[in-house]
C-alpha positions in Angstrom: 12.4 -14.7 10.9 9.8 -12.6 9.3 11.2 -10.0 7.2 13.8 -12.4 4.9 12.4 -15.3 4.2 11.9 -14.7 0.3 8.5 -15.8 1.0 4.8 -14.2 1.1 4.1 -13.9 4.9 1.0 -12.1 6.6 0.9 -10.9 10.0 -2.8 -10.1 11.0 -3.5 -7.1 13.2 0.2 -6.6 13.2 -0.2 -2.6 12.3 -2.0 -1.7 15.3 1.0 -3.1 17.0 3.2 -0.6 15.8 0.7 2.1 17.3 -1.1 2.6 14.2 -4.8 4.0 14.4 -7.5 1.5 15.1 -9.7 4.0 12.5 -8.4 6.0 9.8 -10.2 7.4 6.5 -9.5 9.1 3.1 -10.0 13.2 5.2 -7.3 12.3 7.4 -4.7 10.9 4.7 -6.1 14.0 2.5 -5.3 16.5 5.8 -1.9 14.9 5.9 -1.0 16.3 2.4 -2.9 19.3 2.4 -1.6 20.7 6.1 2.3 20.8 4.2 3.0 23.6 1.5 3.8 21.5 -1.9 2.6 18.6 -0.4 0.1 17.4 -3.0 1.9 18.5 -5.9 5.1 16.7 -4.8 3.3 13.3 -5.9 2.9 14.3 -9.1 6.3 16.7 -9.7 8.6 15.0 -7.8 7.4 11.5 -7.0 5.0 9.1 -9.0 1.5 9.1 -9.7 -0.5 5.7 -10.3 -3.7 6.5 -11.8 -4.4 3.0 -12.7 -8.2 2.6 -14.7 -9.1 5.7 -12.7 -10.4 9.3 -14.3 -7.6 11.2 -12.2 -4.2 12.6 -13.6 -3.1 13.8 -10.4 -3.2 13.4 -6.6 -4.9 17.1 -6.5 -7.5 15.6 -8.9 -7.7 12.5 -6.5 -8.3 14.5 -3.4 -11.1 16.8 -5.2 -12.9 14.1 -6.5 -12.6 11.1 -3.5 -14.4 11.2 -0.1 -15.2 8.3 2.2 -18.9 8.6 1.3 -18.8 8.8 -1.7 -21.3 6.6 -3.4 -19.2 5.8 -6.6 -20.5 5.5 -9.8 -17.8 3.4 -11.7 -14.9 1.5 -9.2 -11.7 3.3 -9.7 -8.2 2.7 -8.0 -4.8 4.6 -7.5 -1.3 5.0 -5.7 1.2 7.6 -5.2 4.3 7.4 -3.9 5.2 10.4 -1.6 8.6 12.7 -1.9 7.6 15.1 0.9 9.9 14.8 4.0 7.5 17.0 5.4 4.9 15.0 4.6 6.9 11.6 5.3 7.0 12.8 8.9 3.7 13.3 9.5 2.7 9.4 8.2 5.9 8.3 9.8 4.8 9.0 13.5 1.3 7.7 12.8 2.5 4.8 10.7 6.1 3.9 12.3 8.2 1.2 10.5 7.2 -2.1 11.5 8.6 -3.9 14.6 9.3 -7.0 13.1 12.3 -5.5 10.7 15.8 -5.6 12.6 17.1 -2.2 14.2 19.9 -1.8 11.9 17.5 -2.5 8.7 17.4 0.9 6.9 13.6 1.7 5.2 13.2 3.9 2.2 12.2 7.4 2.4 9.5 6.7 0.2 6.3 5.6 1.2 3.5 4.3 -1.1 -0.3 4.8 -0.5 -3.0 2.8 -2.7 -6.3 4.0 -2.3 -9.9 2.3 -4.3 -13.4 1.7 -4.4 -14.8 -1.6 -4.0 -14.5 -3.9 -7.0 -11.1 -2.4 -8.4 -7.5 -3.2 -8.2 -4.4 -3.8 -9.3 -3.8 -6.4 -12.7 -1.4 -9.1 -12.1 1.6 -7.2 -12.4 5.2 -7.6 -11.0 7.3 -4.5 -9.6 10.4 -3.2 -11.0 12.4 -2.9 -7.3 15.6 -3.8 -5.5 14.3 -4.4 -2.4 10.7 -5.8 -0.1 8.5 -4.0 0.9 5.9 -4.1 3.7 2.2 -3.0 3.5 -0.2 -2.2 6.2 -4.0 -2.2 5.5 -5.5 1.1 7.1 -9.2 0.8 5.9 -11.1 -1.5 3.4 -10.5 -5.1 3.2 -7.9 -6.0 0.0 -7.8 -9.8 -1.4 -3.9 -10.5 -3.2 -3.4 -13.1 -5.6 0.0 -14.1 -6.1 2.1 -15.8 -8.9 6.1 -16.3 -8.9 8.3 -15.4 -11.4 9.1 -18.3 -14.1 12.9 -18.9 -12.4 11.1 -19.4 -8.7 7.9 -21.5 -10.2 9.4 -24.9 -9.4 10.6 -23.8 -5.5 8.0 -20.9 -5.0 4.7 -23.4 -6.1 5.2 -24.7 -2.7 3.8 -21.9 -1.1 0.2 -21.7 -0.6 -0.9 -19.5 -3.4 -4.4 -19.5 -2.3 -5.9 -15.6 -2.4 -5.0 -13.8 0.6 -7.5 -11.1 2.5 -5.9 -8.4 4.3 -8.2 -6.5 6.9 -7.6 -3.1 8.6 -4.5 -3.8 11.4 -3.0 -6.8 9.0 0.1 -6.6 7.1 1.7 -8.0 3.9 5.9 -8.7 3.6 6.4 -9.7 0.2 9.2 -9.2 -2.3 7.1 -8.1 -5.5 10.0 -8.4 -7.7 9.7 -11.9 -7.2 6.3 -12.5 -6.7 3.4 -11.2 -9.4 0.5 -9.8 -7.6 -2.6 -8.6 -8.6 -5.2 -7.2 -5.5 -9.1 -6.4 -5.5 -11.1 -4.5 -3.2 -14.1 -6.5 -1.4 -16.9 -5.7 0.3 -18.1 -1.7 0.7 -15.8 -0.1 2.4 -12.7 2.3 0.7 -9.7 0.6 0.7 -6.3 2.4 2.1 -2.7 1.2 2.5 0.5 2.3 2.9 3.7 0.1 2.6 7.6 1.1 2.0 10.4 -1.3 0.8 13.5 -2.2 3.5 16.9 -3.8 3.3 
């Protein structure tokens, strides 16, 4: 009822449902890749780097230049999707797949993790994927704007396409090869989510 509906759908505080951390911050995520041999450099060799309107070129650059007190001069924002079994473990049995998706649903080994200062984001944008995707809010507060695709406008205008504010605990379902999105980061606080795509 959640999970397929071809429709935006928020769940607020789900995350903390599925045992995540009521607290997290940009040390432990950076501990996470550090603690694995290759772990940082697998982003950026083996996986995909987003480095957005940011000055980094790489996660390592990311992780040298990015803590959560940081009192940042220009906004900046990035992602990374991760390629690192070893590393997927670890964010696996802190972040476990949501409960809503049906047992037999199979998520992708790859997560993604977006990461910004207040005032940035994403650009209304639409993603090249097969598949939806989930996307849990760790820290920060992120507003989403969304937009359908041209073939959807006349059924998808429906929907409330109000801007939607996701908090620490709340969680996004959304196919974003249907729906264009574009996200900013409010208020003072680092912004950190992680999401995969499921069948």
């Amino acid at each position: 009822s959640v999970a397929y509906l071809s429709r935006p759908i928020v769940i607020r505080g789900a995350a903390f449902g599925t045992g995540m951390p009521t607290t997290f911050n940009f040390g432990k995520l950076r501990n996470i890749f550090e603690s694995v041999p290759g772990g940082v450099d697998s982003a950026y060799e083996d996986c995909q780097f987003l480095p957005f309107r940011s000055p980094f070129s790489t996660l390592r650059e990311a992780f040298a230049g990015i803590n959560d007190t940081t009192k940042w001069e220009r906004p900046w924002y990035i992602g990374w999707s991760n390629c690192h079994p070893e590393v997927a473990a670890q964010l696996r049995e802190i972040f476990p797949r949501p409960k809503f998706l049906p047992s037999d649903s199979e998520s992708s080994a790859i997560d993604w993790i977006f990461v910004g200062s207040p005032g940035m984001g994403a650009s209304m944008h639409i993603d090249f994927v097969r598949r939806p995707s989930w996307q849990a809010q760790l820290s920060g507060t992120k507003q989403w704007t969304l937009r359908p695709v041209p073939e959807c406008e006349e059924e998808c205008m429906s929907v409330n396409l109000s801007p939607i504010t996701i908090r620490p605990g709340d969680m996004i379902f959304l196919e974003t090869n249907i729906w264009y999105h574009e996200t900013v980061i409010l208020g003072e606080n680092l912004s950190i989510s992680i999401g995969s795509e499921y069948d």
